[in-house]
N, C-alpha and C positions, 0 to 999 in steps of 0.2 A: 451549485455554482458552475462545476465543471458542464453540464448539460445546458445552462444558461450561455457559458462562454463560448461554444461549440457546437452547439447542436440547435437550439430555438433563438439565437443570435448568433454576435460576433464578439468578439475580446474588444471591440477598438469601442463598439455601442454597448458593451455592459459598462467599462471604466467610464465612460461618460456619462451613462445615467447613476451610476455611484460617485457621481460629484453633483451632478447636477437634479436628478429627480429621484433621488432614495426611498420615498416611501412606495413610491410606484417601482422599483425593481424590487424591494423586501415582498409587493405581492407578487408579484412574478416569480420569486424563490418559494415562497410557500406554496404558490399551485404547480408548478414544479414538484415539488417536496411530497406532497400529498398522492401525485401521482405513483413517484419511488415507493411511498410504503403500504399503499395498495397491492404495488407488484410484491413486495417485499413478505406482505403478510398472505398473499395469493401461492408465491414460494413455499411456505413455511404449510398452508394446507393442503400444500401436494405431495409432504414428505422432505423438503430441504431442511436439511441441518443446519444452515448459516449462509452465508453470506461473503462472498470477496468485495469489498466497497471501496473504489475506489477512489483520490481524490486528485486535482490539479491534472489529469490527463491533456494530452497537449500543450501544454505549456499555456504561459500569460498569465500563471497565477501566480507564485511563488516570488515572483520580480517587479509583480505590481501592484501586490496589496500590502499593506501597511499591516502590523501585527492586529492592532484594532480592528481593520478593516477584514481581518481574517477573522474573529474572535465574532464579530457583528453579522458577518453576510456568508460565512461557511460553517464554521467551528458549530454555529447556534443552529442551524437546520440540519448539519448531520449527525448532530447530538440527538433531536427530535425523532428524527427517521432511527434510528439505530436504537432510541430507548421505547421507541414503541412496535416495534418488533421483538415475539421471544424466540429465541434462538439460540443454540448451545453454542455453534461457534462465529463468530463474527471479527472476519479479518480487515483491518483496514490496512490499504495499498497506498503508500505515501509514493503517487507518480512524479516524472521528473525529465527535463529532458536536458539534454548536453550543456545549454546555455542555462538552466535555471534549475535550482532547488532549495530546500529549507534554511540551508546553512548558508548561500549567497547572500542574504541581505538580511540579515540576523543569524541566530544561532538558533532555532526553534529545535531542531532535532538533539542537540547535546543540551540543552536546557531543558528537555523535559518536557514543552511544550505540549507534546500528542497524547500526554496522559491525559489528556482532558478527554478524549474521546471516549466512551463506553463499548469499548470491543475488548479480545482477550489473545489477541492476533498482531501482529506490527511487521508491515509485509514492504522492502523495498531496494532500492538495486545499490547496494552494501558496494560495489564495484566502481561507484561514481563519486559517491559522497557521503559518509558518518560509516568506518565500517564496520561489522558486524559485531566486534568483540567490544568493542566502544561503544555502540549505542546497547547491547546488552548488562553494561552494567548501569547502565542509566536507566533501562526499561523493566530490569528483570523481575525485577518486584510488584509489578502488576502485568505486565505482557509475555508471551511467548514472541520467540525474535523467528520470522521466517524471512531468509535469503541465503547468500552464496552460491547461488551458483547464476553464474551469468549468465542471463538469457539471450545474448547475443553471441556469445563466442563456448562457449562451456560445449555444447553437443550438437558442434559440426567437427570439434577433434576426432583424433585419432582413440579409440576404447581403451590404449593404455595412457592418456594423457589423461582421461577424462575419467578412469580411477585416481589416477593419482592426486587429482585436484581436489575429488571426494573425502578419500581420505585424509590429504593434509587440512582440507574444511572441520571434519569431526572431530579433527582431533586440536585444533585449535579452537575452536566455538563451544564446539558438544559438551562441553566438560558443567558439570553441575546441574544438566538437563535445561527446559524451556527453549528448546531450539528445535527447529526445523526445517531440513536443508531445501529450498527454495529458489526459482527462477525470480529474478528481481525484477521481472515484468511480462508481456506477450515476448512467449520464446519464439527465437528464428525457424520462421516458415522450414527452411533448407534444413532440420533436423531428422535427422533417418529416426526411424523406431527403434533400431537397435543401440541409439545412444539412451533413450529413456530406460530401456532395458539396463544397460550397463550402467546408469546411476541406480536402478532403484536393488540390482543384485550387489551393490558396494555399499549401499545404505544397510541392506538388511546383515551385509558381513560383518560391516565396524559401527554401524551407528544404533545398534538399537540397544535401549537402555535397561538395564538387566532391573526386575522388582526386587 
């Protein structure tokens, strides 16, 4: 859907032909869809372990479809795509943009809604909307929770801020395992290298989980 809204149309010509001519956009989703898991299963024979899959990128999704209408025209084709690829790990990236997400016009993120998707992953910017400790006990039981760390502001700080943020994340989330500390989207361009360094030497000091 996200690819239909964005990239082979427009948001304003998908909502109108999902009122007006449904079964001709349902085949437009599925040759679409078909496409995905070509690439998906072409991945998978070159050696990829999984998949980042993400959803509602760009916005116009989350503020304009009706839960049905999510259930019908997304939920059902990235069920498909995602159950017919094998793959050990398969994250789903619940996108989102300032004006819109799961929780503005329902509750779908604290109801439990995404357990319907077939992944083992649940990946999103915990900094905006549902946050991490909260939707982890909602999810825990089937997913592994990846975010916290904010991909917009988190590693243009200073190295001693950007421990400290690390650390007070493990130690507030970490606890009982199923976590993984995560950028909750495409991180900021303006990132030096030496901040991904300084998360991943604070990860390996306090966050890794002893057998």
């Amino acid at each position: 859907m996200t690819q239909a809204l964005h990239g082979v149309s427009r948001p304003e010509t998908v909502h109108k032909h999902l009122k007006e001519h449904l079964d001709a956009l349902r085949k437009g989703l599925e040759t679409i869809n078909e496409s995905n898991i070509e690439f998906m299963k072409a991945g998978v024979e070159q050696g990829c372990p999984g998949f980042f899959y993400g959803i509602a990128g760009r916005g116009s999704y989350w503020s304009q479809f009706s839960e049905v209408e999510l259930e019908e025209c997304t939920l059902k084709y990235d069920k498909y795509a995602l159950e017919s690829v094998d793959a050990a790990i398969k994250m789903l990236h619940i996108c989102n943009t300032l004006d819109e997400n799961p929780e503005n016009d329902g509750v779908l993120m604290t109801d439990g809604w995404f357990k319907k998707y077939p992944v083992n992953i649940l990946n999103w910017w915990d900094h905006h909307f549902t946050p991490a400790l909260e939707a982890k006990e909602v999810y825990k039981d089937k997913f592994c929770i990846a975010a916290c760390l904010d991909h917009k502001f988190t590693l243009i700080k200073s190295p001693a801020d950007i421990d400290k943020e690390v650390i007070e994340v493990i130690e507030s989330v970490g606890e009982g395992g199923g976590f993984i500390l995560a950028g909750g989207c495409t991180v900021n361009i303006a990132a030096p290298i030496w901040a991904y360094d300084t998360v991943g030497k604070t990860v390996e000091k306090y966050g890794v989980y002893k057998r």
